[in-house]
C-alpha positions as CSV (number, residue, x, y, z in Angstrom):
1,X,32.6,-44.4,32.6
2,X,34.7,-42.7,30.2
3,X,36.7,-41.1,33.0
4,X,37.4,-44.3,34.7
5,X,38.7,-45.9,31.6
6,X,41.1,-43.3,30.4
7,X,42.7,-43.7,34.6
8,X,42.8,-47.3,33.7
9,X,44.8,-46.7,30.8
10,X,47.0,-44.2,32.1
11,X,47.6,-46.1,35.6
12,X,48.4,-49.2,32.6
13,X,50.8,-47.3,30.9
14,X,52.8,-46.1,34.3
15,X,53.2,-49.6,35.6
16,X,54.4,-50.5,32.1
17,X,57.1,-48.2,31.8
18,X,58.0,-48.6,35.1
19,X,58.7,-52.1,34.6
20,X,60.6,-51.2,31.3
21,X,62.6,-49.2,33.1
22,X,63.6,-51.8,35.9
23,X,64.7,-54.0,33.6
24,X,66.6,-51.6,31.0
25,X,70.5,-51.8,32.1
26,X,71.3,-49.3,29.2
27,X,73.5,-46.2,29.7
28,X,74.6,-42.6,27.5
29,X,77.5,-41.6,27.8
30,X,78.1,-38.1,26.2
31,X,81.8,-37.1,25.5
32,X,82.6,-33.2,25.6
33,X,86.7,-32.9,26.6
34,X,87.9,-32.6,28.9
35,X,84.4,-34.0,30.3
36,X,82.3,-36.8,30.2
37,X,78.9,-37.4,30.9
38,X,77.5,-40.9,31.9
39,X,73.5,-41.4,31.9
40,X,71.6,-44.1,32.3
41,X,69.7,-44.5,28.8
42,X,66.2,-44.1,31.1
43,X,67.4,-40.7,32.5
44,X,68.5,-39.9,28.9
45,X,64.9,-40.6,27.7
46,X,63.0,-38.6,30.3
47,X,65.7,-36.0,30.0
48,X,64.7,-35.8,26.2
49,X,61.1,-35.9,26.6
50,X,61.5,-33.2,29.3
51,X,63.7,-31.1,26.7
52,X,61.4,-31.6,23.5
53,X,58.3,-30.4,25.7
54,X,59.7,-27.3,26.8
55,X,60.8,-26.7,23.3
56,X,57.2,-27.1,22.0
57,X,56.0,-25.0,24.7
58,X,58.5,-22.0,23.8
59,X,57.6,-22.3,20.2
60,X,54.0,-22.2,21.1
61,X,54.5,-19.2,23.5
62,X,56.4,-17.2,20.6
63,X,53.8,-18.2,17.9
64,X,51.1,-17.0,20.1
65,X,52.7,-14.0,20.5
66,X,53.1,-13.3,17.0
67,X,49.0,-14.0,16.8
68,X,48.3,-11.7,19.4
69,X,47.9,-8.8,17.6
70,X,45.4,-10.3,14.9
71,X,43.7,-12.1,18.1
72,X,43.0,-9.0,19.5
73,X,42.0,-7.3,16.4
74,X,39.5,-10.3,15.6
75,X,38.2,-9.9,19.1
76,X,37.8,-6.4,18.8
77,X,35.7,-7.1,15.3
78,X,33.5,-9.6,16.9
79,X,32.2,-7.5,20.2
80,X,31.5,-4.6,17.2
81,X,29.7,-7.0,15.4
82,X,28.0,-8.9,18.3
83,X,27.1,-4.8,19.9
84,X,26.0,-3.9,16.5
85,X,23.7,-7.0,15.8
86,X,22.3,-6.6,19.2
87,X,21.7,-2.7,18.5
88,X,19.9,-3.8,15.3
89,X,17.6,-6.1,16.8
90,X,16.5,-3.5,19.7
91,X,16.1,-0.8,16.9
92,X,14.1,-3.5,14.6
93,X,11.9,-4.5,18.1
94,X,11.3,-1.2,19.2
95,X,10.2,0.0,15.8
96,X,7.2,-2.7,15.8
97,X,6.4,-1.5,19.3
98,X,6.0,2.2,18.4
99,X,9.0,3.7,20.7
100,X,10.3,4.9,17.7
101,X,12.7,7.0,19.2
102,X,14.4,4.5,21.5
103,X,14.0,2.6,17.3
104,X,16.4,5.4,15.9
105,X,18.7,5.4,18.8
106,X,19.3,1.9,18.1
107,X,20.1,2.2,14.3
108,X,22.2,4.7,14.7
109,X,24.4,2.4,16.8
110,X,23.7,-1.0,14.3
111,X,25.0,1.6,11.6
112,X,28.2,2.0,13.1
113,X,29.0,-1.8,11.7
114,X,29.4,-1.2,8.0
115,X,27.1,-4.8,7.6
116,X,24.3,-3.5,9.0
117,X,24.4,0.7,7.9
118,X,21.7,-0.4,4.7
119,X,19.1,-1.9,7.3
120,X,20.0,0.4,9.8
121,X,19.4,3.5,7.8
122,X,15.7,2.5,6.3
123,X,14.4,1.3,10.3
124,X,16.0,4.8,11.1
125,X,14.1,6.4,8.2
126,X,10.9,4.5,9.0
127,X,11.5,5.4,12.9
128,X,12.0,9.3,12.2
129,X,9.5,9.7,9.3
130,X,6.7,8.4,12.2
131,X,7.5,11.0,14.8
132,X,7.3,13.8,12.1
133,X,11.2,14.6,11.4
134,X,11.3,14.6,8.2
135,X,14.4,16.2,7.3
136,X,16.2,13.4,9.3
137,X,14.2,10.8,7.9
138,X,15.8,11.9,4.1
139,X,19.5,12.0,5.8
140,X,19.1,8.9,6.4
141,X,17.7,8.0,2.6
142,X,20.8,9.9,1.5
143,X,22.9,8.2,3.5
144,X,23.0,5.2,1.5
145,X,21.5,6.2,-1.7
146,X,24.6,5.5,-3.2
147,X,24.4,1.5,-2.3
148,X,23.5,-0.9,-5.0
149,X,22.6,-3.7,-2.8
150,X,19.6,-1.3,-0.6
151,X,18.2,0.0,-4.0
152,X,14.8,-1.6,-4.0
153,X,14.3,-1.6,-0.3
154,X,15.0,2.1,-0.2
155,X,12.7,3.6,-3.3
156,X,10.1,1.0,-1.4
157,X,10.5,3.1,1.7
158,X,10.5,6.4,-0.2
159,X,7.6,5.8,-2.0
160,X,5.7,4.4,1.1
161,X,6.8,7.5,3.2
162,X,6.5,9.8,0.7
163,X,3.0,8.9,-0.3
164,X,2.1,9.2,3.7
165,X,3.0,12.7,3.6
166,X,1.0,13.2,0.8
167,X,4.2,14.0,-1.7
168,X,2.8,12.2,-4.4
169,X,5.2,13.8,-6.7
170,X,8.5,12.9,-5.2
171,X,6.9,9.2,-4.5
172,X,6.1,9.2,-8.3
173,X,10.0,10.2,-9.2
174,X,11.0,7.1,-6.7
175,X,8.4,4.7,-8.9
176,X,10.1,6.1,-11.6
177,X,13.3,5.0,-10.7
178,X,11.8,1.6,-9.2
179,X,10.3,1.1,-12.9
180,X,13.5,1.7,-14.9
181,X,15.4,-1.0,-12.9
182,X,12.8,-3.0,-13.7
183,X,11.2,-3.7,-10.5
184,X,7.5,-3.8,-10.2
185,X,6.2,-6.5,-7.8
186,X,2.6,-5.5,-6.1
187,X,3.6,-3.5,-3.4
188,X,5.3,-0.9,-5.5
189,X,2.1,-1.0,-7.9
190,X,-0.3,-0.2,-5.0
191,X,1.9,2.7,-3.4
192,X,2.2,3.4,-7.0
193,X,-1.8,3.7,-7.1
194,X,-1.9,6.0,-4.3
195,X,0.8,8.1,-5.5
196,X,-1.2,8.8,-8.9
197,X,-4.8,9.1,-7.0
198,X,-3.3,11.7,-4.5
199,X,-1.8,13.9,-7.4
200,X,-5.3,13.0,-9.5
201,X,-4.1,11.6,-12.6
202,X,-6.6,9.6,-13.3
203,X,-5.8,7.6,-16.4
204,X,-2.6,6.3,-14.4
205,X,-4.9,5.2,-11.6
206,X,-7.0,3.5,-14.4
207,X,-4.3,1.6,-16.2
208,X,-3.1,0.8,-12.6
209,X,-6.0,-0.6,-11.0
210,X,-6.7,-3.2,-14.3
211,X,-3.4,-4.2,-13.4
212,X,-3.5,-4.8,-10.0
213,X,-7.0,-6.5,-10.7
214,X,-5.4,-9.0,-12.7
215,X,-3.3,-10.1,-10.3
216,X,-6.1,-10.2,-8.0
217,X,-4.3,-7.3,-5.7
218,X,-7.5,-5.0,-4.6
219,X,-10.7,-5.6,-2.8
220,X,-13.4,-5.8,-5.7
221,X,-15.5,-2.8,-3.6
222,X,-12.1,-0.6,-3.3
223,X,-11.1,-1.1,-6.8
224,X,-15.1,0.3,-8.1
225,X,-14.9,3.0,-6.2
226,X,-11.0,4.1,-7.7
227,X,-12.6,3.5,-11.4
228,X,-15.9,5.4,-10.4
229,X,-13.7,8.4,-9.2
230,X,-11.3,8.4,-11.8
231,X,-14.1,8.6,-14.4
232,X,-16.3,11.5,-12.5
233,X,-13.5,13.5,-13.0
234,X,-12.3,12.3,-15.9
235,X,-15.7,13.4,-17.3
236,X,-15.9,16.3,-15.4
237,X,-12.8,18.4,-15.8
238,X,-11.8,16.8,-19.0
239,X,-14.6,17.1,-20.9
240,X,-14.6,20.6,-22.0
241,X,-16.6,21.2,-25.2
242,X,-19.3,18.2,-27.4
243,X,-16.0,16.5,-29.3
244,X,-14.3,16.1,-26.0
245,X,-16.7,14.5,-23.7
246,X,-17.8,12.6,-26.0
247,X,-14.3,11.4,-26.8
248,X,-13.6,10.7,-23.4
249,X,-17.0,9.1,-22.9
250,X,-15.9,6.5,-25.6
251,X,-12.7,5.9,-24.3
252,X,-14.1,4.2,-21.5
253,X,-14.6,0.4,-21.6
254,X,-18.2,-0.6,-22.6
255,X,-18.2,-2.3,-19.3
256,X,-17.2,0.8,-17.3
257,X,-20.0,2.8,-19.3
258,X,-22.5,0.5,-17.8
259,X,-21.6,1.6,-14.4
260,X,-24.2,3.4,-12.5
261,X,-22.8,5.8,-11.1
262,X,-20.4,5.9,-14.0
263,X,-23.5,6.7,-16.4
264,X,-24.7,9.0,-13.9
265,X,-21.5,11.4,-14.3
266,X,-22.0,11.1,-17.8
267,X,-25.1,12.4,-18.3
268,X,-24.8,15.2,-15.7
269,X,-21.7,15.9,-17.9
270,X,-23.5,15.7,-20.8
271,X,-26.3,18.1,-19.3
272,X,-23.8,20.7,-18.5
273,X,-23.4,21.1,-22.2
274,X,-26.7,20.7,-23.4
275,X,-26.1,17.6,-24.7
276,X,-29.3,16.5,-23.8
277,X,-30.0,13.5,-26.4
278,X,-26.4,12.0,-25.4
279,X,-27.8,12.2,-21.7
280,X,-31.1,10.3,-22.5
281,X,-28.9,7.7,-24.1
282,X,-26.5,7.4,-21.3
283,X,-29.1,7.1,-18.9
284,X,-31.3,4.7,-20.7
285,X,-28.5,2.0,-21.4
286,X,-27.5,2.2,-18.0
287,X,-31.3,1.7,-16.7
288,X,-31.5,-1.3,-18.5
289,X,-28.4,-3.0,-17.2
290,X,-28.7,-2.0,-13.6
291,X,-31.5,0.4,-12.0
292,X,-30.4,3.2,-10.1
293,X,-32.7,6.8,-9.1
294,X,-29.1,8.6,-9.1
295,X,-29.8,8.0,-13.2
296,X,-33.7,9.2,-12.9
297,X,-32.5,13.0,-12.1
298,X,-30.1,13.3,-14.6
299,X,-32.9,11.8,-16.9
300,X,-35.4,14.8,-15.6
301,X,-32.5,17.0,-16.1
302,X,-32.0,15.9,-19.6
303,X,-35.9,16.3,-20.7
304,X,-36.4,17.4,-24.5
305,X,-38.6,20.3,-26.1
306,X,-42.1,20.2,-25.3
307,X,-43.9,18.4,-28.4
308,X,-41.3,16.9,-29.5
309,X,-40.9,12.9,-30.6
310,X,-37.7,12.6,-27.7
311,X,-40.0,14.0,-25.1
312,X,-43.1,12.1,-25.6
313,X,-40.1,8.8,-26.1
314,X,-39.3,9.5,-22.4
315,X,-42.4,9.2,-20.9
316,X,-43.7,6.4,-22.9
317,X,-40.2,4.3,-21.1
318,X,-41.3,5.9,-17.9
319,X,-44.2,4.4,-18.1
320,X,-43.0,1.1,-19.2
321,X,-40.8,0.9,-16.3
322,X,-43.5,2.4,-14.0
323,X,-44.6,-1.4,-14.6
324,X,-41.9,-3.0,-12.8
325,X,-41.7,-0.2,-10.4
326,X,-44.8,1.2,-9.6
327,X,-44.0,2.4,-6.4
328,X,-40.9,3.6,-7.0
329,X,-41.5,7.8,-5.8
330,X,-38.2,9.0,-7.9
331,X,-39.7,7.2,-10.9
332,X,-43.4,8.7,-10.2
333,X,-41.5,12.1,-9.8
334,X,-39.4,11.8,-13.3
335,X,-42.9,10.9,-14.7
336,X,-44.6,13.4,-13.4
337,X,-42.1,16.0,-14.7
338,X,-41.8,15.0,-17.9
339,X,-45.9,14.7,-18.2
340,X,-45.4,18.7,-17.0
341,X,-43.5,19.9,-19.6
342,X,-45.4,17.8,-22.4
343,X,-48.7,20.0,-20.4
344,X,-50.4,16.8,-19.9
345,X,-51.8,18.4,-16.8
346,X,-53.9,15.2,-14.9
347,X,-51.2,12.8,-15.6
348,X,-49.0,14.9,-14.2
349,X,-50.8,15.6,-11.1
350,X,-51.7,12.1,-10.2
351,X,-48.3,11.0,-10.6
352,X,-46.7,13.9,-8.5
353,X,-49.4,13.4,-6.2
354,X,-47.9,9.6,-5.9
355,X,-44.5,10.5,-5.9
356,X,-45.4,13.0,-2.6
357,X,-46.9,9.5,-0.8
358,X,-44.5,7.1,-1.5
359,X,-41.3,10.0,-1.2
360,X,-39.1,9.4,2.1
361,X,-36.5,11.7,0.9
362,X,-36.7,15.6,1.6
363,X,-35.5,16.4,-2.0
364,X,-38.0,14.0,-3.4
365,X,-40.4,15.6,-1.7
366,X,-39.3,19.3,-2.2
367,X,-39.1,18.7,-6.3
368,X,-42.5,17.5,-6.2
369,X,-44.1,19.9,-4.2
370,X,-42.7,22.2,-6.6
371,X,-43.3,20.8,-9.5
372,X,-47.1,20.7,-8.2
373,X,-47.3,24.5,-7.4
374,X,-45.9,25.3,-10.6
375,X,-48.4,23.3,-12.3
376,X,-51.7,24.7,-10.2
377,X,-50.2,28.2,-10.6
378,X,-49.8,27.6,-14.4
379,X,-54.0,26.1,-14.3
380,X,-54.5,29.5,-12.2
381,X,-55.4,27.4,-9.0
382,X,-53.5,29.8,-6.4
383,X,-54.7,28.4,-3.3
384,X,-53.4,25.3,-4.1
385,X,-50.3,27.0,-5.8
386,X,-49.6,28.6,-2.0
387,X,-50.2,24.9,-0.7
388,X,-47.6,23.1,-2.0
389,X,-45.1,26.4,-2.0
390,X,-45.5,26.2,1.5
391,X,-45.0,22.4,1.7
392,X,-41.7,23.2,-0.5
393,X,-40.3,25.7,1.7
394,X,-41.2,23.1,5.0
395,X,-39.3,20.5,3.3
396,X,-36.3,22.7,2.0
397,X,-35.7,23.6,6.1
398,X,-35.3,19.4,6.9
């Protein structure tokens, strides 16, 4: 519709001037001696219009020309740019598809366009860091380490990469780095966490993993088990004479100490330095908060002196817990051994006797086998000493 009226007005506009011009009886004459030039003012008028059109078009044609060169040079720019987008996106694509070769082909062509060299260099980085090379992988790190705007993505990457490899103390330097330009957003703290567990520095991993529990950042099961191994070895290598353990014993939350397994490393801890009544009093805290059997050997482990007050204190609590638990074979065991040392020879046997029927655990039943051959040698009964030797060796072989 358009079409047919724009004809209409054109075909409009040729009958109208071709009617002006019927009726126009105007001439030009132009004077240049010794000639003259007579022209009917209609010529004259078409003859201008013909004349101002080709002067447009030559000044057109010679502007053009002078444009040419930076036409070319902006074409030039956008086939680089549109090539080195493209290149990027292929590099990006094959990255998240694993072909992380055809990915670092790729970004070394998007890094060609100065635009794209930041983004370019960390898929290249990523892509050569997953097929092993990992001298490439830090040319291309270095390669823009010097760019201010690729900072934080590129100490994210480090870390990441470095932490995969299991460098933990160049991913540390990179946290470092990440820390002093202030960032620390969640990702960075959990690579962060990983970087500090691998090279075992425990109190970092601590202050670390409150942190990250604040914000809610670790699964509750994964952030138990960091605590739980940061303490076992906190209390193990750290803990070197009495003032020490016990210093680092105390410098764990009152939470933490209630723990389990926590209490558990304690008192084995405790144990290994004959800290015996700490031990007792590790064990029995924890006991009441949460039961555990892991607690129950280090609370054989940590029996006192025959006769004395502590030693007759542990079995009377055995006993009241044998209340709640009387089937409980680790707890019959404990019993049984502490009623051993204290010579209190029937209590003893009936509850080692109990802990052998209820025990489904080859250790149970090893200790209290032994424990029972001990006791029968020690009443001279060395048939049944040989019994329950033999039923100890059986059970050591499961």
């Amino acid at each position: 519709m358009r079409v047919f009226i724009r004809l209409l007005i054109i075909f409009a506009l040729a009958v109208g001037l071709a009617m002006g011009a019927r009726y126009n009886p105007g001439n030009v004459v132009l004077f240049y001696p010794p000639y003259r030039l007579d022209l009917s003012l209609n010529f004259f008028l078409l003859l201008a219009l013909v004349l101002f059109v080709l002067a447009y078009l030559f000044i057109r044609a010679v502007a053009a020309t002078q444009k040419m060169p930076s036409k070319v040079a902006a074409y030039r720019q956008n086939k680089r740019e549109r090539d080195g987008n493209k290149a990027l996106r292929e590099a990006l694509k094959s990255l998240f598809e694993g072909r992380f070769g055809h990915a670092e082909k790729g970004a070394l062509r998007a890094s060609e366009l100065p635009e794209n060299a930041g983004v370019a260099s960390l898929i290249g980085a990523r892509a050569a860091h997953h097929m092993s090379q990992f001298e490439r992988r830090d040319a291309w790190f270095a390669s823009i380490e010097h760019d201010p705007l690729h900072k934080t993505a590129r100490l994210v990457s480090m870390t990441e990469l470095l932490v995969d490899e299991h460098k933990s103390d160049q991913a540390l330097e990179a946290v470092k780095e990440l820390n002093a330009s202030g960032t620390r957003h969640i990702q960075v703290l959990r690579w962060a966490l990983k970087a500090n567990q691998q090279a075992k520095k425990w109190p970092e991993v601590l202050k670390l993993v409150r942190t990250l529990d604040k914000h809610r950042a670790l699964h509750p099961a994964l952030s138990n088990r960091l605590r739980e191994l940061a303490y076992e070895d906190l209390l193990k290598e750290h803990g070197h004479d009495a003032e020490s353990i016990r210093r680092v014993w105390y410098e764990i939350p009152a939470a933490d100490r209630k723990i389990p397994f926590v209490a558990y490393c304690a008192a084995l801890a405790f144990n290994d330095r004959g800290l015996h009544d700490d031990a007792r009093s590790v064990v029995e805290k924890a006991l009441a908060e949460e039961w555990d059997n892991r607690l129950l050997r280090a609370y054989r482990d940590a029996a006192a002196a025959e006769g004395s007050a502590a030693l007759l204190t542990q079995i009377e609590n055995c006993e009241q817990w044998t209340q709640n638990r009387p089937t409980d074979p680790e707890l019959a065991l404990t019993l049984g051994v502490l009623c051993f040392k204290q010579k209190l020879w029937g209590k003893a046997q009936r509850h080692l006797e109990q802990a052998l029927s209820d025990a489904m655990e080859p250790r149970t039943v090893r200790e209290a086998n032994l424990k029972l051959a001990q006791m029968h040698e020690a009443l001279g009964q060395t048939e049944e000493a040989a019994f329950h030797y033999r039923q100890c060796a059986i059970a050591t072989t499961l």
